[in-house]
C-alpha positions in Angstrom: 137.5 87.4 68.7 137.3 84.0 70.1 141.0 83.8 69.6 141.7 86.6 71.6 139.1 84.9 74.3 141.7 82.1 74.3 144.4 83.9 74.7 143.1 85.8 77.5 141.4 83.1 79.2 145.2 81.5 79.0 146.9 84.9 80.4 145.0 85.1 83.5 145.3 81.7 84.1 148.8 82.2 84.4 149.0 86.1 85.8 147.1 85.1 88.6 149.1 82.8 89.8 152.1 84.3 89.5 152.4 86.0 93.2 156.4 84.5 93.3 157.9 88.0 92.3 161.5 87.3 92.6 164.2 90.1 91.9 165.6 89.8 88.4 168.9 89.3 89.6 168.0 85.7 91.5 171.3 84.0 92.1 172.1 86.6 94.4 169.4 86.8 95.8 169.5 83.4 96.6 172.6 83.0 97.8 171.9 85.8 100.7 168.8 84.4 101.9 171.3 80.3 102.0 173.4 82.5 103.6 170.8 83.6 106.4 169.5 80.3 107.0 173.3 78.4 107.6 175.0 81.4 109.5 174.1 82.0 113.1 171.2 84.6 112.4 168.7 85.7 114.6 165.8 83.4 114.8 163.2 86.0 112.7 165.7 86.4 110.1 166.0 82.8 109.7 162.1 81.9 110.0 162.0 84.8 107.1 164.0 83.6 105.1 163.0 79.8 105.3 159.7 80.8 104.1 160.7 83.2 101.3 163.0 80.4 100.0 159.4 77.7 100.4 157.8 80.3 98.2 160.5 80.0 95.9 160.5 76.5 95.2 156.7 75.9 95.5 156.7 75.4 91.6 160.0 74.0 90.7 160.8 71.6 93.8 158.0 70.9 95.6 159.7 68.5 98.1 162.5 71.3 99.0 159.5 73.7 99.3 157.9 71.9 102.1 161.1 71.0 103.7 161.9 75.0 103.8 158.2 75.6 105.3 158.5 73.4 108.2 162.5 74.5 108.8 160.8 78.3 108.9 158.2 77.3 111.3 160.7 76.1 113.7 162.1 79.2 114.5 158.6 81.0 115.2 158.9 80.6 118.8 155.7 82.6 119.6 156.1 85.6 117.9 152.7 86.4 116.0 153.8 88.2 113.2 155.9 85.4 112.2 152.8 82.4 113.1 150.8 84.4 110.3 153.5 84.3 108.3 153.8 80.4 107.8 150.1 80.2 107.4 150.5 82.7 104.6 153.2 80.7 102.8 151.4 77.3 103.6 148.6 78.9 101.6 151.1 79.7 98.9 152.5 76.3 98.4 148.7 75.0 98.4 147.8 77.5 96.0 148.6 75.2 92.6 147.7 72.1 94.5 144.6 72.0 96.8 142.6 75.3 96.4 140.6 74.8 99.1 143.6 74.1 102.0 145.0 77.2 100.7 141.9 79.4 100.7 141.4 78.3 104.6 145.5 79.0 105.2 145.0 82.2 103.7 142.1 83.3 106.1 143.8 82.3 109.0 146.4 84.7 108.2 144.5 87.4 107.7 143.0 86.7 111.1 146.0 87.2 112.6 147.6 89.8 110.4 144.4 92.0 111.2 145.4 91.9 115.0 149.3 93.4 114.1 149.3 97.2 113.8 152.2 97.7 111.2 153.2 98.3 107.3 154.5 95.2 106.8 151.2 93.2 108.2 149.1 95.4 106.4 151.1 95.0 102.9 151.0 91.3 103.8 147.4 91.0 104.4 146.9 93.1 101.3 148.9 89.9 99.3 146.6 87.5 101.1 143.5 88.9 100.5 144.1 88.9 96.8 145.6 85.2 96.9 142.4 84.7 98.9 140.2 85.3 95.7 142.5 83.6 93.3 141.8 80.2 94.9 138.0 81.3 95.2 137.8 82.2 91.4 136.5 78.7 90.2 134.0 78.8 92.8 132.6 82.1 92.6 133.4 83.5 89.4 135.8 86.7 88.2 133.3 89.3 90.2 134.5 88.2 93.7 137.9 88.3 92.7 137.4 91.7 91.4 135.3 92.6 94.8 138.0 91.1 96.9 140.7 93.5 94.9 139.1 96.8 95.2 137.6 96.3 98.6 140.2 94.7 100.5 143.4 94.3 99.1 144.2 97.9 97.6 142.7 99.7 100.7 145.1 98.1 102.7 148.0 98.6 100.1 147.0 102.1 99.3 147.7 103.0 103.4 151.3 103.4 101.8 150.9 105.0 98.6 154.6 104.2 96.9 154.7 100.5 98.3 155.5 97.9 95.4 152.8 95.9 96.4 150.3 98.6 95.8 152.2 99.1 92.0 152.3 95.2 92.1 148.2 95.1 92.9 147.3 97.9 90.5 149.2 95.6 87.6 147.2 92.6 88.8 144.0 94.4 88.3 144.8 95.4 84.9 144.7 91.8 83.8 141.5 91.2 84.8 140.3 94.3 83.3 141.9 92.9 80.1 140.5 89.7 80.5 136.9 91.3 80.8 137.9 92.9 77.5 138.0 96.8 79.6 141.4 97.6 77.5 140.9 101.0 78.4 140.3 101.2 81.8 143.3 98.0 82.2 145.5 100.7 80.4 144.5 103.2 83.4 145.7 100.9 86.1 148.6 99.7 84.6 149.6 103.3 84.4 148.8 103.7 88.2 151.4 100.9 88.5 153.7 102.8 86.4 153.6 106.0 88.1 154.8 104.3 91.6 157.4 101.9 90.1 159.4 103.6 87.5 160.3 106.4 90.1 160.4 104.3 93.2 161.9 100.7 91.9 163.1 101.5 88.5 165.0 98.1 88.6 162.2 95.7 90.4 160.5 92.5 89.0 157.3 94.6 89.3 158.1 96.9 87.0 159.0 94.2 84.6 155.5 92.8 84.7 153.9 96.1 84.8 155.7 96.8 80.9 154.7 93.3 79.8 151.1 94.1 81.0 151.2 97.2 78.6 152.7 95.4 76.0 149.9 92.7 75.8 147.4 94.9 76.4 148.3 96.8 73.3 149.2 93.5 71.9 144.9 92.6 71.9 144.0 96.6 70.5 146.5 95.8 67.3 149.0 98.6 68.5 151.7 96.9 67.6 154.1 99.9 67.9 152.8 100.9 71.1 153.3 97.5 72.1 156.8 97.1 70.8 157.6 100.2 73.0 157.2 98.3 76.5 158.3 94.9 75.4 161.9 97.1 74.3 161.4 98.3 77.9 161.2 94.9 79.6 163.7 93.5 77.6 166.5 96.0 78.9 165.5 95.0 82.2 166.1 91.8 82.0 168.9 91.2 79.4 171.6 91.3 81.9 170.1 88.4 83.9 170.0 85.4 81.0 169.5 83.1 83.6 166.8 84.4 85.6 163.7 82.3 85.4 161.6 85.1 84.5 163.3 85.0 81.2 160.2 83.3 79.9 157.6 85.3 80.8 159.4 88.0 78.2 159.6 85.2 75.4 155.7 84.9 76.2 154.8 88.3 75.6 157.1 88.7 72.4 155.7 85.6 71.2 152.3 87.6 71.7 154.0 90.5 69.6 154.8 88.8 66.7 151.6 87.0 66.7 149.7 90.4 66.7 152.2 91.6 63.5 151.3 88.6 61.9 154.7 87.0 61.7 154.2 83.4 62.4 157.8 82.1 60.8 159.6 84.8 63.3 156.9 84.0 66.3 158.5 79.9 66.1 162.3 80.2 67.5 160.8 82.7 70.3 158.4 80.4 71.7 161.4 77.7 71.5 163.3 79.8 73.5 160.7 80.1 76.1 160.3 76.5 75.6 163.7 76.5 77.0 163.4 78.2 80.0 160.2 77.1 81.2 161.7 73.0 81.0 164.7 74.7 82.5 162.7 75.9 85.7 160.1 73.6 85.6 157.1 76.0 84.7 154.9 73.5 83.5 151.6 75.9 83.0 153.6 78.3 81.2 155.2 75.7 79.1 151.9 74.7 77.8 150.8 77.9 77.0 153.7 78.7 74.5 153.0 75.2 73.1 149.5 76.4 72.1 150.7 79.5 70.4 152.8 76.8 68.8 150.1 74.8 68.2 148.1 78.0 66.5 151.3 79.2 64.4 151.5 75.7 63.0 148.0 75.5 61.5 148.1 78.7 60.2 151.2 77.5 58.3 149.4 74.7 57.4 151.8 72.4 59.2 148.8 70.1 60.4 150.6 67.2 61.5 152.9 69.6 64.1 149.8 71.2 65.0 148.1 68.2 65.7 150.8 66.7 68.1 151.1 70.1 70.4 147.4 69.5 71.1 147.6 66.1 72.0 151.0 67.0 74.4 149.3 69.9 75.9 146.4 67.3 76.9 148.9 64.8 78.0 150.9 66.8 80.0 147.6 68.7 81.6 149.0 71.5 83.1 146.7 73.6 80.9 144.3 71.3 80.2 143.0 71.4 84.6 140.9 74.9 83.4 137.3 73.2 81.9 137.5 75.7 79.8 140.9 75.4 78.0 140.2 72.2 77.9 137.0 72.4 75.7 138.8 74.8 73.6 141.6 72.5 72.4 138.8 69.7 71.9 137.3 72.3 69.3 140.7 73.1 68.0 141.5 69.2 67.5 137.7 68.3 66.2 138.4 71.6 63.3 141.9 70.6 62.7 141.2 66.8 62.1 138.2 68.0 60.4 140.5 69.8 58.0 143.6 67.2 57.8 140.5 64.7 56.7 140.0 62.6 59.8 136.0 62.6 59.9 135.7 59.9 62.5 138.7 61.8 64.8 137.0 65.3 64.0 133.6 63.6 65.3 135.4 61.6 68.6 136.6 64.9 69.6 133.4 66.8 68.8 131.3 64.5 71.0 133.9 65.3 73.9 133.6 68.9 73.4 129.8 69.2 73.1 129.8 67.3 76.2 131.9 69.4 78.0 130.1 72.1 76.9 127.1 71.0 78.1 128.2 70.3 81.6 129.4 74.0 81.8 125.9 75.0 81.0 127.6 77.1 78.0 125.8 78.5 74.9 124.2 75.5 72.8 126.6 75.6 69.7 125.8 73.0 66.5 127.3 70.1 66.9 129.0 67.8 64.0 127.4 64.7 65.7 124.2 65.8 64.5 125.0 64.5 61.1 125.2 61.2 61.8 122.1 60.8 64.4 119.1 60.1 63.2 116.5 62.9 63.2 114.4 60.1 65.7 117.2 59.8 68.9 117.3 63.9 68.6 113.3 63.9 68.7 113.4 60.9 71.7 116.1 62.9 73.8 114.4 66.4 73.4 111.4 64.4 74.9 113.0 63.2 77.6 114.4 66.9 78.5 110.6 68.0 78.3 109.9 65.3 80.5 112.1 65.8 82.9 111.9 69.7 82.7 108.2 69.4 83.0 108.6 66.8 86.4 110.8 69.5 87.8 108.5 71.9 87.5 105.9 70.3 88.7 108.5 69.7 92.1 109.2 73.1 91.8 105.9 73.9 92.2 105.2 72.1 95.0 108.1 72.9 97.1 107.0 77.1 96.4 103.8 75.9 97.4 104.9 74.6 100.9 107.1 77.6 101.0 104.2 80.3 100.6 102.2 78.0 103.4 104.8 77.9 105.6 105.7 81.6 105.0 101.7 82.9 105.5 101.6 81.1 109.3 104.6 82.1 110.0 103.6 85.5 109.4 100.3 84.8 110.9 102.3 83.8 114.0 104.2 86.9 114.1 101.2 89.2 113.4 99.8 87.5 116.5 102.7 87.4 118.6 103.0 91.4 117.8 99.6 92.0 118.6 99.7 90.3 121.9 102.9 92.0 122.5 100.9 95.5 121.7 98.1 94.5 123.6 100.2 93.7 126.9 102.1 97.2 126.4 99.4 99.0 126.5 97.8 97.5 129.4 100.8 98.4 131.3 100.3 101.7 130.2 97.3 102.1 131.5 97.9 100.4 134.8 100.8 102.9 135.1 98.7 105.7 134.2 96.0 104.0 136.8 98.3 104.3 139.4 99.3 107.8 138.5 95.7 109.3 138.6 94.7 107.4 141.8 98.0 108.9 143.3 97.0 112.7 142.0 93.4 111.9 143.4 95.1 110.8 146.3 97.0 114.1 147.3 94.3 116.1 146.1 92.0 114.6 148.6 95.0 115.0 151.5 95.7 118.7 150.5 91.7 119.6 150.2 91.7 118.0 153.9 94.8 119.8 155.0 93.3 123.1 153.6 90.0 122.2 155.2 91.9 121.5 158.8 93.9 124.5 158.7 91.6 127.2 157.5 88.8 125.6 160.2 91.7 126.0 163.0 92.3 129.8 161.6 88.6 130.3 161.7 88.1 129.1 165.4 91.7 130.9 166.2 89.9 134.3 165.2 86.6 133.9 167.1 88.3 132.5 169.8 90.8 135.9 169.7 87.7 138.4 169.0 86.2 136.3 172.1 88.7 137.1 174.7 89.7 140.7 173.1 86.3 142.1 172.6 84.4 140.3 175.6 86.7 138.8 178.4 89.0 141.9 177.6 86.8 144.3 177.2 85.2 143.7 181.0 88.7 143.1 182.6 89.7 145.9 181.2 86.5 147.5 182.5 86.9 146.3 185.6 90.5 147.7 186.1 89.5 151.4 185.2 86.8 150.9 187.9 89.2 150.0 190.6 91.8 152.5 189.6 88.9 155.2 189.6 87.4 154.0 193.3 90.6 153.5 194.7 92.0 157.3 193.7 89.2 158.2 195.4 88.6 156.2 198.4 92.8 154.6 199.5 95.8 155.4 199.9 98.3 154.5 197.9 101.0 153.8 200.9 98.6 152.5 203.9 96.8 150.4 200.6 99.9 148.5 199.0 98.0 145.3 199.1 95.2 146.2 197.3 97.7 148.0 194.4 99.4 144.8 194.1 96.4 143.3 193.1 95.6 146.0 191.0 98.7 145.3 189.3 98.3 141.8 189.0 95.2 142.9 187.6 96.8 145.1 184.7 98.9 141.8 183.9 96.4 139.9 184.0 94.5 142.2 180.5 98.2 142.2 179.2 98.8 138.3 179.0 94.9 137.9 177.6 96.1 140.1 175.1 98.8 138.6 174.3 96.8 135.7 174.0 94.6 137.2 171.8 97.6 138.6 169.5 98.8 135.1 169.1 95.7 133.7 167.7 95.1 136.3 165.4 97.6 139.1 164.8 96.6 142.1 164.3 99.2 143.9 162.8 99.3 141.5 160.0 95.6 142.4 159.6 96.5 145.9 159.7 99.8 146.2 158.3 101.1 142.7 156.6 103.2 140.1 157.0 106.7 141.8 157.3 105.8 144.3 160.1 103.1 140.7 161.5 107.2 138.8 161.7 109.1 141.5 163.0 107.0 142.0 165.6 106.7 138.6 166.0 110.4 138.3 166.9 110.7 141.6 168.8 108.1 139.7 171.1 110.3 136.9 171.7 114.0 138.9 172.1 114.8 138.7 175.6 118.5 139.6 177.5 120.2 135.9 176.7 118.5 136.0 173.4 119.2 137.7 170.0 116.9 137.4 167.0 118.3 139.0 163.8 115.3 139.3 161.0 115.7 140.0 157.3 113.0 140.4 154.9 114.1 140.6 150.9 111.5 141.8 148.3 108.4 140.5 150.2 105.7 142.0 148.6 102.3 143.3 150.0 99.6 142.0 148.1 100.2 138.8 148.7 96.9 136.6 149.5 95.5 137.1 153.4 95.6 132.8 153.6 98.6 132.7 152.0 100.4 135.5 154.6 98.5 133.8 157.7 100.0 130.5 156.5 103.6 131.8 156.2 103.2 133.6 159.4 102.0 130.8 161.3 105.1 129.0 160.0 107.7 131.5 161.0 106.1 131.3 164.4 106.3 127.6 164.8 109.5 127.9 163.8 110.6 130.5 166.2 108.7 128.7 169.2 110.7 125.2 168.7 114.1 127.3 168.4 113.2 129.1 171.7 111.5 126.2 173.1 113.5 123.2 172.6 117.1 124.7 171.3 118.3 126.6 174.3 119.9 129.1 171.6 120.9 132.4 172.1 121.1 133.5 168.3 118.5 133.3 166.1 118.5 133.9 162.2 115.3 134.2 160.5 115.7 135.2 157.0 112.6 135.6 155.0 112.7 136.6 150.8 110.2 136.1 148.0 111.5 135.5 143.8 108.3 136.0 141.9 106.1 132.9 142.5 108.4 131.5 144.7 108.9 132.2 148.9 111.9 131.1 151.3 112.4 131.2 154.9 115.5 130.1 156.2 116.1 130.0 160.0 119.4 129.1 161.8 119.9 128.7 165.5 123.1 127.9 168.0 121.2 125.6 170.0 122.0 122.1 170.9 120.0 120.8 168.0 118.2 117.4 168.1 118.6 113.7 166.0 117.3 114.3 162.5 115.7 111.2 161.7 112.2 109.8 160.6 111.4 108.7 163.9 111.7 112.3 165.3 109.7 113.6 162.9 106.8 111.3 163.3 106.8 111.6 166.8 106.9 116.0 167.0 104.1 118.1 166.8 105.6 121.0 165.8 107.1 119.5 162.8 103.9 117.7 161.6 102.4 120.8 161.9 105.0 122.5 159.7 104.8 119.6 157.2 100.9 119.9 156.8 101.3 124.0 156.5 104.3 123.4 153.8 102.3 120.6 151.9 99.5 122.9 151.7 101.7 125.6 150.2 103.3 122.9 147.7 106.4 123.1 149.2 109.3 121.7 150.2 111.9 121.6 153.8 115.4 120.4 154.7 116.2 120.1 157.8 120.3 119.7 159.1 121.1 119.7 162.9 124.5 118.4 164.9 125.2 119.8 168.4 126.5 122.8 166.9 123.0 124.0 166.0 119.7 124.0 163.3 119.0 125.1 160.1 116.0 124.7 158.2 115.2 125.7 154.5 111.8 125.4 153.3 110.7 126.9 149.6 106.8 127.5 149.3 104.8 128.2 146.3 102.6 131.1 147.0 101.3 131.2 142.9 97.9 131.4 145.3 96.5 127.8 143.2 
């Protein structure tokens, strides 16, 4: 199991760097994009192609891979998709070089990609995102890769369901599975990436990959003739290309093969042939991972001395030995190899640097040969020392959590406070506002009681006032008139008297304007008969030859309360007085209806009308009067006038309350 740890730990290393997918067939492919770049080409076909080449070269000749950068860069020349562009293939040459440069390349291309609507930014962005958590792997460990992945990259890949990239991220995401040991669920995924490839690019360097994914994967569940299946499959694809450089990924994964069947002899002249092909294209990672299968083969075959040396090249060279934890391994390989070959004091020098590297990572504490020579008094004294220093660091601890808790009770105290003050000052605005409210209420109250007051005392004196000159003054003039009409039948005549008939006459007016008087005060017909019949005679009383009044009462009922009708009859007839009055009109529309609790008068004239302002109604009588009568009634009024006439709405509540 730890082998297969190694080997897996090795894999990844190397799948997750491998975002150059080339076509199979490169020389071509090559040539066309030379081609672009020297012929007169439109600018984005050159800038494209510059950078394709950059990516390219990035691992085989880094000097020509800068040099093709910058030429790409030249012919951006504002467009944006091309500006995120080089910052995503400046990350990719970074990538194997400075992590971190990359990592902040690659985010600046998403920034920009993220502002372009199209397939081919979102497929690009989809790239970057997982490049993205490559270079952030050291730092944060496999899970934000794997986050990264599934939460960015494949929902944007997965917007165009048969895309290579999304076959090409599905197949990435198997390895990690595979890493994690998930052989299952990496099987799953690689048969996502299947399903797209085989029937969409059935001839594409992702397909290649996606078999050799299968094959390894089957490789590290001992399925050797499931794996044997996939690595036949990869090899047809790429055995009419013998010089394409991603010959030596297939030696990799066959070497894998024959390691899993156990044929170490056979598993020698493959790994020299990908040897070959890695030198030849200067894959220097991959190079030193078929030198530790070599290594491994060779100690198995008990060829020590071989063995021995590929270690001590692979830590030379250090392509493989820039991962902590490849490197710790091959110091364990070297300390039980020596160990075996008989070199105690080697096998101890290189346990001492392993089980200090070990300790730095903060790994599992594992027994260490260098025990055996130390004296059970310097392991006592150092485990002392660590208790010491443990125990001091507590004891910090401590005190810092301390501080913390203080600082964390005020400043919860402080915002306890700061929320209570904030409550307290809420809710005496609150209460001033509902202050304010209750004074206003108490306010109107008071002016409606006195309204009420006002008007019922006027009605009251209105009546006595009207009994008064009907029942007394009226009665005697009246008196009086039948007394002079009697003597003078009896006593004149009527053509040597006209003098005294005149006055007679002016008599009988006289009782007729007193009663008219009288009527106006009090009505008697809305006494007697209500307020309908009260308003019709009302406006039959003002009609005249040069003036038409046209009344219409609507569902006016007859119960209604005797203040309440008094109150809507006085209004009618201050209405009707201003029109006649002050309007010079010679029609007149009154238009009187009641809807349950609800009463509306509408009156319209063709008068001259008068300036509708809040000056004019301060300074008029008449409307101050019809204000108080429709305040009292809880009502409302509009008024509109223009020298083409007046109209006035009012609406009263009558619920008698």
């Amino acid at each position: 199991m730890k082998r297969l740890l190694i080997l897996l730990s090795i894999l990844l290393s190397f799948s997750l760097q491998s975002q150059q997918i080339t076509p199979l067939n490169e020389k071509p492919y090559l040539d066309s994009l030379q081609n672009i770049v020297k012929t007169s080409s439109p600018d984005a076909s050159k800038s494209n192609a510059y950078f394709i080449l950059s990516n390219y070269y990035r691992n085989i000749d880094s000097l020509l891979s800068k040099k093709y950068l910058e030429s790409g860069k030249a012919f951006i020349k504002g467009n944006p998709l091309l500006s995120a562009k080089y910052d995503y293939y400046k990350a990719q040459y970074y990538l194997d070089r400075n992590k971190e440069k990359a990592g902040i390349s690659y985010q600046q291309a998403i920034k920009a990609l993220s502002k372009i609507k199209n397939e081919e930014s979102d497929l690009l962005q989809a790239s970057a995102w997982y490049s993205y958590g490559v270079t952030q792997k050291d730092k944060e460990g496999y899970p934000f890769l794997v986050k990264t992945i599934l939460e960015k990259s494949i929902p944007l890949a997965k917007k165009y369901e048969n895309s290579r990239n999304l076959g090409f991220l599905y197949t990435q995401f198997a390895v990690i599975l595979t890493y994690n040991a998930e052989l299952k669920k990496s099987e799953e995924y690689n048969k996502k990436a299947l399903k797209i490839l085989e029937k969409r690019f059935p001839n594409s360097s992702e397909l290649f990959f996606t078999y050799l994914n299968f094959a390894n994967n089957y490789c590290y569940q001992a399925k050797g003739d499931e794996a044997k299946k996939f690595l036949d499959k990869a090899e047809n694809l790429i055995n009419p290309y013998p010089e394409s450089s991603i010959n030596a990924f297939y030696y990799y994964s066959k070497t894998l093969y024959y390691i899993t069947r156990q044929k170490n002899s056979e598993a020698l002249p493959v790994i020299e042939k990908g040897i070959f092909y890695t030198k030849k294209f200067n894959q220097s990672l991959l190079a030193q991972m078929f030198y530790f299968n070599k290594y491994d083969i060779l100690r198995k075959l008990k060829r020590y001395d071989e063995a021995k040396n590929v270690l001590e090249d692979i830590l030379t060279e250090k392509s493989l030995a820039l991962d902590l934890r490849n490197r710790k391994t091959i110091y364990k390989q070297l300390s039980t190899l020596n160990e075996e070959m008989g070199n105690s004091k080697e096998a101890l020098a290189w346990e001492q640097k392993y089980s200090k590297l070990n300790d730095s990572l903060n790994t599992e504490s594992v027994k260490l040969e260098i025990n055996k020579i130390e004296s059970k008094f310097n392991a006592a004294e150092k485990e002392r020392k660590i208790a010491t220093l443990n125990a001091e660091k507590n004891q910090k601890d401590l005190e810092v959590n301390k501080k913390n808790s203080y600082l964390w009770g005020l400043s919860l105290t402080l915002l306890l406070l700061i929320s209570l003050l904030i409550f307290l000052f809420i809710i005496f605005r609150k209460n001033k506002k509902i202050s304010i409210q209750r004074i206003n209420e108490i306010k109107q109250k008071e002016e409606l009681s006195l309204t009420k007051a006002i008007l019922d005392g006027e009605e009251r004196e209105r009546e006595r006032i009207a009994r008064d000159l009907h029942d007394g003054l009226g009665g005697m003039l009246a008196g009086v008139k039948i007394n002079f009409s009697t003597w003078s039948a009896n006593h004149l005549d009527a053509e040597k008297d006209k003098e005294f008939y005149k006055i007679l006459g002016q008599l009988d007016n006289s009782v007729s304007e007193l009663r008219h008087v009288a009527r106006n005060l009090m009505p008697e017909s809305l006494l007697n008969f209500g307020l309908e019949t009260a308003i019709n005679d009302l406006c039959e009383f003002y009609k005249r030859k040069d003036l038409e009044i046209d009344f219409q009462a609507i569902n006016i009922e007859k119960n209604l309360p005797l203040n309440i009708q008094l109150n809507i009859y006085r209004i009618v007839q201050e209405l009707l007085a201003n029109a006649i009055k002050h309007a010079e009109a010679a029609n007149i529309l009154l238009q009187c209806s009641q809807s349950g609790k609800n009463f509306f008068i509408t009156i319209e004239d063709n008068g001259k009308g008068f300036e509708n302002n809040a000056e004019q109604k301060t300074k008029s009588m008449g409307l101050r009067n019809l204000k108080n009568r429709v305040d009292y009634l809880k009502g409302n009024m509009e008024i509109s006038s223009d020298n083409q006439g007046t109209t006035i709405n009012i609406q009263l509540n009558i619920d008698g309350e």
